[in-house]
BAGU-689657 format. One record per residue (C-alpha): x, y, z. Coordinates in steps of 0.02 Angstrom, whole numbers, always signed. Example, Ala and Ser with C-alpha at 12.3 -4.5 7.8 and 13.67 -1.06 7.14 Angstrom:
% BAGU-689657
       u       v       w
    +615    -225    +390
    +684     -53    +357
END
This chain:
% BAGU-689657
       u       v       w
   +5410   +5030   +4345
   +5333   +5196   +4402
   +5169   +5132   +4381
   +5195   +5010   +4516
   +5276   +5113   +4602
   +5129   +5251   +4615
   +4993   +5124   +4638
   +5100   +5027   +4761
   +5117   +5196   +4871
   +4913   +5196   +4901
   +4911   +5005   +4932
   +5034   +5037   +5068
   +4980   +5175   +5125
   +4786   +5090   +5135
   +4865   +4936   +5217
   +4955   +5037   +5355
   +4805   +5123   +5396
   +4719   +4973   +5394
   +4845   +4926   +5530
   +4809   +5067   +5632
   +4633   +5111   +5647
   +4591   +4897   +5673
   +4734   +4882   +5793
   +4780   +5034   +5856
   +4589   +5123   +5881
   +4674   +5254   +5776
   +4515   +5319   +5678
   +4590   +5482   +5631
   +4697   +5399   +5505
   +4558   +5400   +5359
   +4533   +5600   +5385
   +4694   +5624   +5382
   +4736   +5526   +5221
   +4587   +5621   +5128
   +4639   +5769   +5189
   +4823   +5747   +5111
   +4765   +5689   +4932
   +4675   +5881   +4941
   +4812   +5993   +5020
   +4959   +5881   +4884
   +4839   +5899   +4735
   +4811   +6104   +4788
   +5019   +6113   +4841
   +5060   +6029   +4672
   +4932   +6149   +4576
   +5012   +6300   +4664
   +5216   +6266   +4639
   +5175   +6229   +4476
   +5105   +6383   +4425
   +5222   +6478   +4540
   +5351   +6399   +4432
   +5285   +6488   +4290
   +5385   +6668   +4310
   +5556   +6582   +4362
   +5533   +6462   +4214
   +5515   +6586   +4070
   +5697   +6681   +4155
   +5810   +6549   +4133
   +5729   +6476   +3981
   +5755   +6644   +3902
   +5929   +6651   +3970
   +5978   +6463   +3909
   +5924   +6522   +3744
   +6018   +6672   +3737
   +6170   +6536   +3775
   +6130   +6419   +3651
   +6119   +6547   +3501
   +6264   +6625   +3581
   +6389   +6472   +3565
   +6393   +6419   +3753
   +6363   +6233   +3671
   +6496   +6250   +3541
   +6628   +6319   +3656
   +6622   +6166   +3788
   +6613   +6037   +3644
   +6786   +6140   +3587
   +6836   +6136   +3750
   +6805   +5947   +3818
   +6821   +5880   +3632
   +6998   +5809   +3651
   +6947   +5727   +3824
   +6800   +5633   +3743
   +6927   +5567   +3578
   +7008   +5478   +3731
   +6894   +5415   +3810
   +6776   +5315   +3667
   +6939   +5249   +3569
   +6791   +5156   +3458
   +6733   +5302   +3370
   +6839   +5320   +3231
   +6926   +5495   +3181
   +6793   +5612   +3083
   +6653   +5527   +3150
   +6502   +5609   +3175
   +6462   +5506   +3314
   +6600   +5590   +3422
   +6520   +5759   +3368
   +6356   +5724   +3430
   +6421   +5644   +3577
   +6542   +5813   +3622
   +6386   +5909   +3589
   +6262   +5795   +3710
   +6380   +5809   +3830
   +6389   +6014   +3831
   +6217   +6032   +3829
   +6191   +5922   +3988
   +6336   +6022   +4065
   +6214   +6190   +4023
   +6071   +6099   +4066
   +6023   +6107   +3917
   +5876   +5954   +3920
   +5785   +6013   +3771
   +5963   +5980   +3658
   +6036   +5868   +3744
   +5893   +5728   +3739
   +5894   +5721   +3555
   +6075   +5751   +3535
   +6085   +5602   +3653
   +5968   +5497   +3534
   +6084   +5553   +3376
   +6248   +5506   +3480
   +6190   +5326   +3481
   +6108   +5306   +3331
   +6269   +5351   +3266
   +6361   +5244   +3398
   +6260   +5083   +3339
   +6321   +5117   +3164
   +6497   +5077   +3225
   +6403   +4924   +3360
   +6474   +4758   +3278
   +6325   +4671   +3372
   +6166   +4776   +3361
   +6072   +4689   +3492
   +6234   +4699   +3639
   +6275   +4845   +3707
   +6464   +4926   +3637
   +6588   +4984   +3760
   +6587   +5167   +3697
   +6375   +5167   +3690
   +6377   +5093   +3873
   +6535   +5244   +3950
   +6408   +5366   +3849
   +6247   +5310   +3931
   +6358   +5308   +4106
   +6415   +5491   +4103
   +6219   +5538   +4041
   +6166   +5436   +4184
   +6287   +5533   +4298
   +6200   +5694   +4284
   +6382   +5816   +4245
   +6271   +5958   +4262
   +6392   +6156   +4289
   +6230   +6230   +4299
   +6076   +6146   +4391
   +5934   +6275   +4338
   +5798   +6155   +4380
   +5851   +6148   +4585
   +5840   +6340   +4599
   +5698   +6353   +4515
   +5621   +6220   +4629
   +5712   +6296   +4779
   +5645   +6471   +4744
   +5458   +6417   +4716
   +5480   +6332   +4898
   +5545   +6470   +4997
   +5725   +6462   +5000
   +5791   +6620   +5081
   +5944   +6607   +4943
   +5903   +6470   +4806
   +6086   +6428   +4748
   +6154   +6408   +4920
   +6177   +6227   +4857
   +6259   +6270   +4682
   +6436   +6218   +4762
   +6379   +6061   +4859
   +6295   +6003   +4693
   +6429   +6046   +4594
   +6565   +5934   +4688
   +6424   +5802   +4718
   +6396   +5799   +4514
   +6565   +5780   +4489
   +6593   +5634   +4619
   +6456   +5543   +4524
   +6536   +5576   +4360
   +6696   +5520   +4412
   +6640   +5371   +4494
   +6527   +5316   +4348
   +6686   +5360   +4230
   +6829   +5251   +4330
   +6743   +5080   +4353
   +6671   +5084   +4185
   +6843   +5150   +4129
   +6908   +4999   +4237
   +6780   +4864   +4167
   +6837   +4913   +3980
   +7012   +4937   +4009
   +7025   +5112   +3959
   +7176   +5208   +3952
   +7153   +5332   +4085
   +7348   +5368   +4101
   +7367   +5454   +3928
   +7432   +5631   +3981
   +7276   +5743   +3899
   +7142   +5618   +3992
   +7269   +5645   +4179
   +7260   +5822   +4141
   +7096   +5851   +4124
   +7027   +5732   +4261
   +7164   +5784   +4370
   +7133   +5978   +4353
   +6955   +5949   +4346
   +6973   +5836   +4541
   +7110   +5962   +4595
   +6977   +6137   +4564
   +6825   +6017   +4656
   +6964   +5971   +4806
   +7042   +6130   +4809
   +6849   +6201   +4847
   +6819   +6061   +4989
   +6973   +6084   +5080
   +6956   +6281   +5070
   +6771   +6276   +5137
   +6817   +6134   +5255
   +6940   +6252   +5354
   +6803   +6383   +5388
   +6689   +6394   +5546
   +6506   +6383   +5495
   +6468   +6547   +5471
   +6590   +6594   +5350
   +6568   +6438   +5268
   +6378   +6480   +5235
   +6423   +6677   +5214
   +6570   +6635   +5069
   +6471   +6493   +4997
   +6340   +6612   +4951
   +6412   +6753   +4877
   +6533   +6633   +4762
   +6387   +6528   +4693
   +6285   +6689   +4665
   +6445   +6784   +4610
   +6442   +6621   +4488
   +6247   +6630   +4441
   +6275   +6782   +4382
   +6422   +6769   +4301
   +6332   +6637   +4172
   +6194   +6763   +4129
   +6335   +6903   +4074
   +6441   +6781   +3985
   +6287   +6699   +3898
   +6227   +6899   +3857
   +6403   +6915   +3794
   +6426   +6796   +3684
   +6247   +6816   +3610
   +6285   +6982   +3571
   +6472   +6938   +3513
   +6394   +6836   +3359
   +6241   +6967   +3329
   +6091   +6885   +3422
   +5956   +7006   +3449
   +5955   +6998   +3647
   +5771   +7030   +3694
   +5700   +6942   +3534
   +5808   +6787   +3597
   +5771   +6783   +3767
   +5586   +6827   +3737
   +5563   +6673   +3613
   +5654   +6572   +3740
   +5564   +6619   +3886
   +5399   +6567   +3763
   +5416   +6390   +3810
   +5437   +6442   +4004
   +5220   +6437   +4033
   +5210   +6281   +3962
   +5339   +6183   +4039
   +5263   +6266   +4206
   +5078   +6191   +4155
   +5122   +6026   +4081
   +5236   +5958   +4242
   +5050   +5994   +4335
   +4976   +5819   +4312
   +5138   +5742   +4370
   +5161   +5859   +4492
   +5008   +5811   +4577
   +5024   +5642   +4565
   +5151   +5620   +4663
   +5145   +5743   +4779
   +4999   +5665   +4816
   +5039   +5484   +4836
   +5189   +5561   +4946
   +5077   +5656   +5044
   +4954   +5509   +5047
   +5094   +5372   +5116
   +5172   +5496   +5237
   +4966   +5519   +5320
   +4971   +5331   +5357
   +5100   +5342   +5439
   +5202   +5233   +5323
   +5335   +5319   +5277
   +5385   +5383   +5449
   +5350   +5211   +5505
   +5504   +5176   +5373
   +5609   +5322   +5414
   +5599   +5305   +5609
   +5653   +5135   +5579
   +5807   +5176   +5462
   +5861   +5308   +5616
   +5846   +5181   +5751
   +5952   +5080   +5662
   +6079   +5239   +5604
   +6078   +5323   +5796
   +6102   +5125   +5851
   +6263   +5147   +5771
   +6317   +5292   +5848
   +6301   +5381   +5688
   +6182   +5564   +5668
   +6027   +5511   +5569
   +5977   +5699   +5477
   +6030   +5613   +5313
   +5890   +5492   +5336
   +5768   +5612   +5267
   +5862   +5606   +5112
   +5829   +5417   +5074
   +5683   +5396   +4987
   +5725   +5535   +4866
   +5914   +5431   +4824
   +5805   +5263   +4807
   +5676   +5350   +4681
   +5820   +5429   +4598
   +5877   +5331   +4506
   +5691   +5236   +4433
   +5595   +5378   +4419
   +5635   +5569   +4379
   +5463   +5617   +4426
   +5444   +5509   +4576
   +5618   +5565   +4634
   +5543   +5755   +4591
   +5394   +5711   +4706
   +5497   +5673   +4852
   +5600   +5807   +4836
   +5473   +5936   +4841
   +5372   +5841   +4975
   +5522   +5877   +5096
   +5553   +6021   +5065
   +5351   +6057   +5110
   +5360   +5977   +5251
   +5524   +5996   +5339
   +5572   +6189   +5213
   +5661   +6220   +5084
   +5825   +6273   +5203
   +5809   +6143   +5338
   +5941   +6007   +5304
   +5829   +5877   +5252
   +5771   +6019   +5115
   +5949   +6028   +5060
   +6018   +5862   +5064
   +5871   +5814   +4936
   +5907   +5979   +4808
   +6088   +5902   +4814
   +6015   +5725   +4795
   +5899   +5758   +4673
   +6039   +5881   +4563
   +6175   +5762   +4571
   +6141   +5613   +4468
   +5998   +5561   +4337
   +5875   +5421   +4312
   +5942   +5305   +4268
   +5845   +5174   +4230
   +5756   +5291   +4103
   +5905   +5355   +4021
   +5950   +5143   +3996
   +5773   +5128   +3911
   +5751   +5261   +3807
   +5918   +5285   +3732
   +5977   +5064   +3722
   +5785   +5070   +3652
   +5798   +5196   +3520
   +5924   +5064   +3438
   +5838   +4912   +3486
   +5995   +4846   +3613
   +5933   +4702   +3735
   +6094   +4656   +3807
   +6148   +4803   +3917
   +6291   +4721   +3991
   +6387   +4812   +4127
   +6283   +4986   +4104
   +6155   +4950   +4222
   +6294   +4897   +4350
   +6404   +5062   +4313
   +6258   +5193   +4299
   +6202   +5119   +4473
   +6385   +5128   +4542
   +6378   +5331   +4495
   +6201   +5345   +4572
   +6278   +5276   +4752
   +6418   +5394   +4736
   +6330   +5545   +4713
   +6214   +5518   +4856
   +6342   +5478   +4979
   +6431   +5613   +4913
   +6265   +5739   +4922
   +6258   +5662   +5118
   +6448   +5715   +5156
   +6438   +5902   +5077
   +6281   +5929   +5149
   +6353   +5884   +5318
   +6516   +5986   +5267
   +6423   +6148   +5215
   +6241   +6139   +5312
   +6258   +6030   +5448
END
């Protein structure tokens, strides 16, 4: 998929500016086209590295979590939620151990445990799978709620955020917060509805309920305040938040006898090379962005979809957002690409910078997440997953659109 994707960006892009120089006299097009594959490659080459520094913090600091317990205490925490909700895994399982586990370490964004916790999850899952080729109801609600992104802590999107010039990174910590857990939610109740689940039994109401009444609670508060105050309150709680993770991950390191700066140092190791090996992606599509946007084609696209939008009597800011909610959910990397191709060139704090942090933190890829974990067990028949994981994906980006508007617009 992403290889037709790339490629079909330059064919485009090549055919539009076909278009324009043979129609339109527009000669400038070619220059302009060269000139972007050399200012993406160098823009790629240059937020990678200045990844680097940022990188190696909060890989240190997820460490110091990890070692510290962070991962056991949400699995303690959301473990009798999860019994509920895959009835199919039988008590004592360690299926519904891995599975508890996965999901705290996606919460942390935790990506280096959760993948292969993920992978052991349904391994274990197809143990229980009557029909090892068809997907099980409990594999396909477990590949939904992956696919959903629940994310507390989006590391990635500061980091991003910060390398691009954001005067305050995690201005959007709340915004992707509430649009995580709309995608969650909405990935949860129509698979829950699909397979019947019982979503009335008093522990699941309580936690879904006092998990939609802390995410309403925060919309109507901020919903009653002028802009200003909105912006000025929004800050200081997601930073008063940031912050709070690094002392309670310190804590609990150093509750269970984790040597702090050993910890953090070995974690912050692996912060270089992430930073170096995202380069060649990076600069791929950055510059097959940069390369489609030169033509032409992509405003040619965009200027359309707002004609349309303002046609309607509607504002058309959230426009910008679109192609970074259609890669979304096909390609993390492409998705990535757009992202950061915004945020170049409209900034990191313009709307259109932080509608596509909230896009791009509030759900996953799903198509991906489908292949590689179904794969791993050799299922072909996927069922309603694909349907459900794509449900989630259209939640969270409507929902990214409407706190966006609520908090930035």
């Amino acid at each position: 998929m992403l290889n037709k994707i790339w490629g079909g960006f330059f064919f485009v892009a090549f055919a539009v500016a076909l278009w324009r120089w043979a129609i339109l006299g527009d000669a400038a097009v070619w220059a302009a086209m060269v000139s972007a594959t050399f200012d993406m490659a160098k823009v790629g080459f240059e937020i990678a590295l200045g990844l680097t520094g940022v990188m190696c913090l909060w890989l240190g600091i997820m460490e110091l979590g990890e070692k510290g317990g962070a991962v056991d205490f949400l699995a303690w925490a959301f473990g009798p939620l999860m019994v509920r909700l895959f009835p199919g895994v039988p008590a004592g399982h360690p299926a519904m151990g891995s599975i508890v586990m996965n999901m705290a370490a996606n919460m942390l964004g935790l990506d280096n445990a959760a993948t292969p916790l993920g992978l052991k999850a349904m391994k274990e899952l197809q143990e229980l799978n009557p029909e090892p080729e068809t997907a099980s109801n409990d594999q396909i609600l477990f590949l939904v709620i992956n696919t959903s992104a629940v994310t507390l802590i989006p590391i990635t999107i500061f980091v991003y955020r910060a390398q691009m010039g954001a005067a305050d990174p995690t201005d959007v910590f709340i915004p992707l917060l509430i649009t995580t857990f709309c995608s969650t939610m909405a990935g949860l109740l129509v698979t829950a509805a699909v397979q019947k689940l019982r979503l009335w039994d008093p522990v699941v109401l309580a936690y879904l309920g006092g998990m939609s009444a802390v995410i309403g609670a925060l919309v109507l508060h901020f919903a009653r305040l002028d802009r200003a105050a909105m912006e000025q309150q929004s800050s200081v709680l997601s930073n008063i938040a940031i912050f709070s993770v690094i002392i309670v991950f310190l804590a609990l390191a150093a509750r269970r006898g984790v040597p702090l700066y050993e910890t953090f140092v070995d974690g912050a190791k692996g912060g270089f090379k992430v930073a170096i090996g995202i380069i060649p992606y990076l600069v791929a599509m950055l510059v097959a962005i940069g390369v489609l946007r030169a033509s032409g084609a992509l405003d040619v696209l965009l200027d359309g979809a707002r004609w349309a939008v303002q046609g309607l009597g509607l504002d058309s800011r959230w426009v910008d957002g679109v192609p970074t909610a259609l890669m979304r959910p096909l390609s993390g990397s492409g998705a990535r690409g757009m992202m950061l191709e915004t945020m170049e060139t409209m900034g990191a704090d313009s709307f259109a910078g932080r509608l596509v942090s909230t896009v791009q933190g509030g759900t996953e890829t799903t198509f991906y997440v489908l292949a590689v974990y179904f794969g791993s067990v050799g299922i072909r028949r996927t069922r309603h997953a694909v349907g459900c994981g794509l449900t989630a994906d259209v939640a969270g980006a409507i929902a990214a659109v409407l706190v966006t508007y609520l908090f930035f617009g």
